[in-house]
C-alpha positions in Angstrom: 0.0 0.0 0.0 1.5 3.7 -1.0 0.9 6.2 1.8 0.3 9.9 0.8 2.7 12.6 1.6 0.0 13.4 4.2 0.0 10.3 5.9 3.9 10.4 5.9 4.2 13.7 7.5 1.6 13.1 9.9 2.8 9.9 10.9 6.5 12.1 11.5 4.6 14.5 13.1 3.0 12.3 16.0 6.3 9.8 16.3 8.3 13.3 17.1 5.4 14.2 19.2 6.0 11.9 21.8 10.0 13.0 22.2 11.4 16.4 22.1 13.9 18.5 24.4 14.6 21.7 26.2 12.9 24.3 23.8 13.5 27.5 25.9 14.8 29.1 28.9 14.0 31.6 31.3 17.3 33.7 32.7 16.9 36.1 35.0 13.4 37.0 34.2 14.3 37.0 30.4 13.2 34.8 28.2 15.7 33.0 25.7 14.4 30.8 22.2 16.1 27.6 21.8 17.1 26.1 18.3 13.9 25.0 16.1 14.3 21.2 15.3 13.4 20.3 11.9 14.3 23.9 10.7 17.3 25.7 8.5 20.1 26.2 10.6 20.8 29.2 8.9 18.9 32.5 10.3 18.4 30.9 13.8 20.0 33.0 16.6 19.6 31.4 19.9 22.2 30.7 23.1 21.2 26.9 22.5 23.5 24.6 20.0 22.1 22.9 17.6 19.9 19.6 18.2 18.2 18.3 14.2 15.4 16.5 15.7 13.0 15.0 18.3 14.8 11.8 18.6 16.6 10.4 21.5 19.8 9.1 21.5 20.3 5.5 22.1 23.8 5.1 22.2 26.2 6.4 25.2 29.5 6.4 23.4 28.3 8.7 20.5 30.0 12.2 20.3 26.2 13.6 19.9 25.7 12.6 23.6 27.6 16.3 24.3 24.8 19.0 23.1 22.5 16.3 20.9 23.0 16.1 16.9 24.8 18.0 15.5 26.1 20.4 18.8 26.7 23.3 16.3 27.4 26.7 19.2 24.4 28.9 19.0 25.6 32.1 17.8 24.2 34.2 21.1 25.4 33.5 24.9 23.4 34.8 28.1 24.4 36.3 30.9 23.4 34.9 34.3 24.3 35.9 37.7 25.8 32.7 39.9 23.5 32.0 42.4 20.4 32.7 39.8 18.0 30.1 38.5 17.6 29.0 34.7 14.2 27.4 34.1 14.2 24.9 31.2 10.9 25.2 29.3 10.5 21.0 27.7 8.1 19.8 25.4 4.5 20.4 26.9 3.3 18.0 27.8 6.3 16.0 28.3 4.9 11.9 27.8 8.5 10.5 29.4 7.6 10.5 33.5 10.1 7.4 34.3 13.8 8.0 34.1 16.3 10.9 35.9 16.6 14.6 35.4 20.6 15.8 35.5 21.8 19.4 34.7 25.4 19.3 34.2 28.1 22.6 33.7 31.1 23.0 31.8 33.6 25.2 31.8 34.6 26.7 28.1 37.8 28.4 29.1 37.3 30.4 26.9 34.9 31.1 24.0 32.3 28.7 24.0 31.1 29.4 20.4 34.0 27.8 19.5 34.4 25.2 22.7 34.4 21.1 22.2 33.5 19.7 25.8 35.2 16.6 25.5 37.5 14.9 27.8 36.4 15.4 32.2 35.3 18.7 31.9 31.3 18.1 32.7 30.2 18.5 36.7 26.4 18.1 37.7 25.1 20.7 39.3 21.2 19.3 40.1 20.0 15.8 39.6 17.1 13.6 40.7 16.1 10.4 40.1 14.0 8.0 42.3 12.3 10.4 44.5 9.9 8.6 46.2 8.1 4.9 45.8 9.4 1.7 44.0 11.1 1.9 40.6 7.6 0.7 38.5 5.1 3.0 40.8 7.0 5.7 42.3 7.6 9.3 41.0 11.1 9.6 39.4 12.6 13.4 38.6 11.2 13.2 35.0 7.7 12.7 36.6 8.3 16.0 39.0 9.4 17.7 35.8 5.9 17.1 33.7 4.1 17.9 36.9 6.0 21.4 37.1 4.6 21.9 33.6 7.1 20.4 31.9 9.6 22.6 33.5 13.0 22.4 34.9 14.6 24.5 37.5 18.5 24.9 38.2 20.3 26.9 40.3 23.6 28.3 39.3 26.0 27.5 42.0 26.1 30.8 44.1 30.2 30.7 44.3 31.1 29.3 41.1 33.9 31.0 39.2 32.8 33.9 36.6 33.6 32.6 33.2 31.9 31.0 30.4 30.1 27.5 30.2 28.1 25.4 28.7 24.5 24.3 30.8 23.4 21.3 29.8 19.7 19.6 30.2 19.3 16.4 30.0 16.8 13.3 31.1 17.2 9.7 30.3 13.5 7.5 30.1 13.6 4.4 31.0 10.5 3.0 30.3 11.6 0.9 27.8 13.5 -2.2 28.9 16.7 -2.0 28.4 17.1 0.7 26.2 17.4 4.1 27.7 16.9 7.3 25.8 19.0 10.3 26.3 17.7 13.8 25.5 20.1 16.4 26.0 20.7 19.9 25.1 23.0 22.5 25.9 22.7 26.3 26.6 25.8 29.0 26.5 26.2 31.0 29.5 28.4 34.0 31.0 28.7 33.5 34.3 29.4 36.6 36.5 29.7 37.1 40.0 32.4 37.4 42.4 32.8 33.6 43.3 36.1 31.2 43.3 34.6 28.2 43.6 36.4 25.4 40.9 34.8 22.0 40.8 37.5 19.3 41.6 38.5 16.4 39.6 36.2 14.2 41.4 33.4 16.3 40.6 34.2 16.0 36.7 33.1 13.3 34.0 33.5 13.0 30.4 30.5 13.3 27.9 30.3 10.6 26.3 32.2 8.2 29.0 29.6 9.0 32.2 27.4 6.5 30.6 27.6 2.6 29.7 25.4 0.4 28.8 27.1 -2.0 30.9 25.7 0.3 34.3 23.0 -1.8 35.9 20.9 1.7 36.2 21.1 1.9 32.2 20.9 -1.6 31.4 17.6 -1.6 33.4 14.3 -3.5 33.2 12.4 -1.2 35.8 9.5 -4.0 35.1 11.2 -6.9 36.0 10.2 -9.0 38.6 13.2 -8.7 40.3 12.5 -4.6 40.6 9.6 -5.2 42.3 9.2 -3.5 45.5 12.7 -1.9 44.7 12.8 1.7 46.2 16.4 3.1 45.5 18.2 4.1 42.3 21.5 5.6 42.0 22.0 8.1 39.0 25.2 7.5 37.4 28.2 9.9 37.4 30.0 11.8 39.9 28.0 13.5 42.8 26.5 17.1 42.8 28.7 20.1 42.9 27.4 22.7 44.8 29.9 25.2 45.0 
């Protein structure tokens, strides 16, 4: 049977509905567009880097795991005062409720429009995951995210270093057996402020590296009838920095 063009793009339409990412921010009272999925690259002006579509990312040792597909810099950068909250604005409504929320910082040293974050240079600076029930029942950070209206809220560490970073979103769903789904997506930040706090190398991962499929809290069957009754999960990675 030949499907219309119709049929096609509505069919792309409702499989990219039920995924998505960050799609905005809220700095300091100001609000800032992300990058338009699905749209020319060219024209967009936005502090987010590039992210081609609704998709998740399957695969922890891809390159894309840094700032999505294809992690082109945005050609602005906002400035936020440490100690000030972001807001993350996500797909709404957000249909992912099982699965972790972790924002994660890097330090550019520099420019970030022309930064690679690669190597230990990523430190978390909010997470949550299990935050009250079993694994199967229980309400898990991505679930407190749709119920904020799809909204997620990070503070900038009150004595981190002035400089310029990289903020970067992500949640992983895990309500498919086995087969996590990452959807990340990084913002570019000034920092200002009169701080000297430095995260130490215990503090730091590397993107892609943090992850393996090999983790028993990726490699996860939440359904299982070994997970049942199961009321603790431990998010991967190093602990939160908080300055």
């Amino acid at each position: 049977m030949r499907l219309s063009t119709a049929s096609v793009t509505a069919a792309l339409v409702s499989t990219a509905s039920a995924h998505g990412g960050v799609l905005s921010y809220d700095i300091g009272g100001k609000t800032y567009k992300g990058f338009a999925p699905y749209t020319p690259a060219a024209g967009q002006s936005t502090i987010q880097r590039e992210w081609d579509s609704f998709s998740p990312i399957t695969d922890p040792t891809l390159s894309t795991m840094q700032c999505n597909d294809n992690g082109s810099p945005g050609a602005l950068v906002a400035t936020v005062a440490a100690g000030s909250k972001v807001i993350a604005y996500w797909n709404n409504p957000w249909t992912h409720t099982v699965g972790p929320m972790v924002t994660w910082m890097a330090n550019c040293g520099g420019d970030c429009k022309s930064f690679k974050p690669s190597g230990n240079v990523w430190f978390k600076i909010d997470q949550a995951g299990l935050i009250s029930g079993t694994l199967q029942t229980g309400l898990w950070g991505s679930g407190q995210m749709v119920k904020q209206n799809s909204t997620w809220t990070s503070t900038i560490p009150s004595n981190l270093k002035p400089g310029n970073y990289l903020l970067r979103h992500e949640t992983i769903a895990l309500h498919t057996s086995n087969a996590p789904q990452w959807y990340p997506e990084c913002a570019q930040l000034t920092v200002t402020g009169s701080g000297s706090g430095v995260p130490g190398s215990s503090y730091l991962a590397a993107i892609p590296g943090v992850y393996k499929m090999s983790d028993p809290e990726i490699n996860i069957d939440i359904y299982a009838n070994s997970q049942q009754g199961v009321t603790k999960y431990t998010i991967p990675g190093p602990a939160v920095w908080t300055g």
